[in-house]
C-alpha positions as CSV (number, residue, x, y, z in Angstrom):
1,X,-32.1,39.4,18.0
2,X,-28.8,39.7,16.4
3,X,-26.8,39.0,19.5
4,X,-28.8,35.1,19.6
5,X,-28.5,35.1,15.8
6,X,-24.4,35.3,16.4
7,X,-24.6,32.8,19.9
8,X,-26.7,30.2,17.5
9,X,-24.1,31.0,15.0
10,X,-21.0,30.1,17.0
11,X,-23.2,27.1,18.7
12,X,-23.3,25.5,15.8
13,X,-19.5,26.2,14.3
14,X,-18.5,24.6,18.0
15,X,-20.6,21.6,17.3
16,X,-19.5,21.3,13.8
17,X,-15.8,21.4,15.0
18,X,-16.3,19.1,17.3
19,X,-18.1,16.8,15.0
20,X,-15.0,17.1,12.4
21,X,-12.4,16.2,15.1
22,X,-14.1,13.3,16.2
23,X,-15.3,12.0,12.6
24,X,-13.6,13.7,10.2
25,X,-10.8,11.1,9.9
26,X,-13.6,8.4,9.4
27,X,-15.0,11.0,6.7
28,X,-12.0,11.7,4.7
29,X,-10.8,8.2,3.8
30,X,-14.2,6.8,3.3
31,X,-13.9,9.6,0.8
32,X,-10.2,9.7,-0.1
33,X,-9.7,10.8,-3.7
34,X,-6.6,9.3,-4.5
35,X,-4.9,5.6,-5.4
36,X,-6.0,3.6,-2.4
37,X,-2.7,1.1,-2.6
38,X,0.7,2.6,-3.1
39,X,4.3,1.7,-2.0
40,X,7.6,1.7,-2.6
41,X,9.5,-1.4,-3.7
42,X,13.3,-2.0,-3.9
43,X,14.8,-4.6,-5.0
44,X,18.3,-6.4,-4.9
45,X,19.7,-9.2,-6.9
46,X,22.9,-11.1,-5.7
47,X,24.0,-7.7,-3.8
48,X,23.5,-5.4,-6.5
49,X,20.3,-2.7,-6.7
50,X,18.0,-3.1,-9.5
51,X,15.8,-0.6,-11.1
52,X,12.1,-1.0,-11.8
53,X,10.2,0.3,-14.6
54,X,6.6,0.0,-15.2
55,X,7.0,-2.6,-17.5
56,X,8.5,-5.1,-15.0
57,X,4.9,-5.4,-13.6
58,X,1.9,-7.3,-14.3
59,X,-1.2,-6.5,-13.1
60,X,-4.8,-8.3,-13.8
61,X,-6.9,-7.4,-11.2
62,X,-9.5,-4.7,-10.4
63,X,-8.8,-1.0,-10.9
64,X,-5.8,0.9,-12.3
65,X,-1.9,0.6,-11.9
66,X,1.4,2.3,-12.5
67,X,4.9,2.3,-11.4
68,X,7.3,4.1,-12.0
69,X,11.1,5.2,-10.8
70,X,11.3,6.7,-7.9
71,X,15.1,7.3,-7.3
72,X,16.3,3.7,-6.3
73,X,13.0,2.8,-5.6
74,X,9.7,1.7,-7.9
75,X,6.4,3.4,-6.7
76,X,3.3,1.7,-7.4
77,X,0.1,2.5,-7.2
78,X,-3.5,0.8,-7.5
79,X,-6.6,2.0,-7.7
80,X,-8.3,-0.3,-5.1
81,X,-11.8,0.7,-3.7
82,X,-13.0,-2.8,-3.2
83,X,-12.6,-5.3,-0.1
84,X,-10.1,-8.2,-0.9
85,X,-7.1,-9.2,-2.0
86,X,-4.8,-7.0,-4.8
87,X,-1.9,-9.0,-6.7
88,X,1.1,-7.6,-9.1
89,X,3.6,-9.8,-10.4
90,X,7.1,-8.4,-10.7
91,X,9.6,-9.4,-13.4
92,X,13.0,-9.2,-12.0
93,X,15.5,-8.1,-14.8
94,X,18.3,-10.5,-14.8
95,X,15.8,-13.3,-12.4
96,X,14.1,-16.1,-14.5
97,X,10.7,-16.3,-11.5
98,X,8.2,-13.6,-10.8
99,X,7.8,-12.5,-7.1
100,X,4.2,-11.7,-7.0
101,X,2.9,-9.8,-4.1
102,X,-0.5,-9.5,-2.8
103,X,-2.0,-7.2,-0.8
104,X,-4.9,-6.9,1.3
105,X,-7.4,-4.5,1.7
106,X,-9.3,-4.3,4.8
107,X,-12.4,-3.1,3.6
108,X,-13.7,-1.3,0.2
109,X,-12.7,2.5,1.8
110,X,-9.2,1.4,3.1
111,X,-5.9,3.2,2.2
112,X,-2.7,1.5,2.4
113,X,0.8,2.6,2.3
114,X,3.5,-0.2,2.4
115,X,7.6,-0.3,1.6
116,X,8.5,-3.5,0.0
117,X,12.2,-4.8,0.0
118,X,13.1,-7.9,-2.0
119,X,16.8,-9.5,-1.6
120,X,17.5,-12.4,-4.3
121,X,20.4,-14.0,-4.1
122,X,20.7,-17.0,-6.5
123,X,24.0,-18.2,-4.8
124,X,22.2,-19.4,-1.4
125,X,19.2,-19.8,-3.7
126,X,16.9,-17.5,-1.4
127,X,14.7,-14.7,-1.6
128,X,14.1,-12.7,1.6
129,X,10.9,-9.8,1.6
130,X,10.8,-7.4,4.3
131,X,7.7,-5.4,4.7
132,X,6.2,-2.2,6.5
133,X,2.6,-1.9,5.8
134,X,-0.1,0.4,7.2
135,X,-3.7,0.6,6.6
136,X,-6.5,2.6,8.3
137,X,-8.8,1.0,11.0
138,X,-12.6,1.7,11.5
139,X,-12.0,4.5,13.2
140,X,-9.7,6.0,10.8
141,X,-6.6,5.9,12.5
142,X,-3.7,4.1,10.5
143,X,-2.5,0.8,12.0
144,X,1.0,-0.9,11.1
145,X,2.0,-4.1,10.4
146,X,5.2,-5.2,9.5
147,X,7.4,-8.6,8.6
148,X,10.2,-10.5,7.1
149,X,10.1,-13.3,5.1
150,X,12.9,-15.8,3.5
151,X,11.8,-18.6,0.5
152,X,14.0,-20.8,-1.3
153,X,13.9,-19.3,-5.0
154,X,13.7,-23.1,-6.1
155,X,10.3,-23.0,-5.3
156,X,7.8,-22.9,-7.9
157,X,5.9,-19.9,-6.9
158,X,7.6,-16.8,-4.9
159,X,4.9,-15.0,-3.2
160,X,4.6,-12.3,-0.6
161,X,1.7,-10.9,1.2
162,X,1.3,-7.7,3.2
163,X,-1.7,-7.8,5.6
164,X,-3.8,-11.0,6.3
């Protein structure tokens, strides 16, 4: 009795591992316990680096949000949780416009990683965003996307969007 006890046993640890390599991706971000939206954004202004703070952001939307320093860089984060569309603003020091980004999420349990680098350069009057974005597809492998994008900073609204 205690030898079927121990082949039951293992029977079912084998199915259970098998079940957790096949779903347990699927599982864990339907699940995830963290911020669902976080990057890194760096930002240059006529050639020079500038530093972000967490008071160079705005932020309306759903959810919570921080930034904060991340040597050279600004590291965001959002709450997210919901499907649609996330936006920041950010106040350039030194730039009189706001660059606002969005950002898409997929579906309510997404998570999305994405590097953000913004070039202003008021003497050929353009701003130029190039993106690296990933988010998770439905079967919970992570998918990239990725882009570059050049607007004329005489514009009246400066906007960048990463996925969609």
């Amino acid at each position: 009795m205690k030898k079927k006890v121990t082949i039951a046993a293992g029977f079912l640890l084998a199915a259970a591992a098998v079940f957790l390599c096949i779903f347990g991706r699927v599982l864990y971000y339907r699940h995830y316990p963290h911020d669902r939206i976080t990057g890194d954004i760096t930002v240059m202004l006529n050639g020079q680096a500038v530093t972000l703070d967490e008071s160079d952001f705005s932020y309306f939307g759903k959810g919570g949000f921080s930034a904060y320093d991340n040597g050279g860089s600004a590291r965001v984060s959002v709450e997210g949780g919901e499907y649609g569309l996330y936006s920041f603003d950010i106040h350039i020091p030194g730039f009189a416009k706001t660059v606002t980004a969005d950002i898409m999420m997929y579906n309510w349990w997404n998570v999305t990683d994405f590097k953000l680098d913004i070039a202003v350069d008021e003497a050929l009057k353009t701003a130029e965003y190039k993106y690296f974005y990933t988010y998770i597809a439905e079967d919970g492998k992570k998918l990239p996307e990725s882009g570059t994008d050049v607007q004329n900073i005489d514009t009246d609204e400066l906007r960048v969007r990463l996925g969609g």
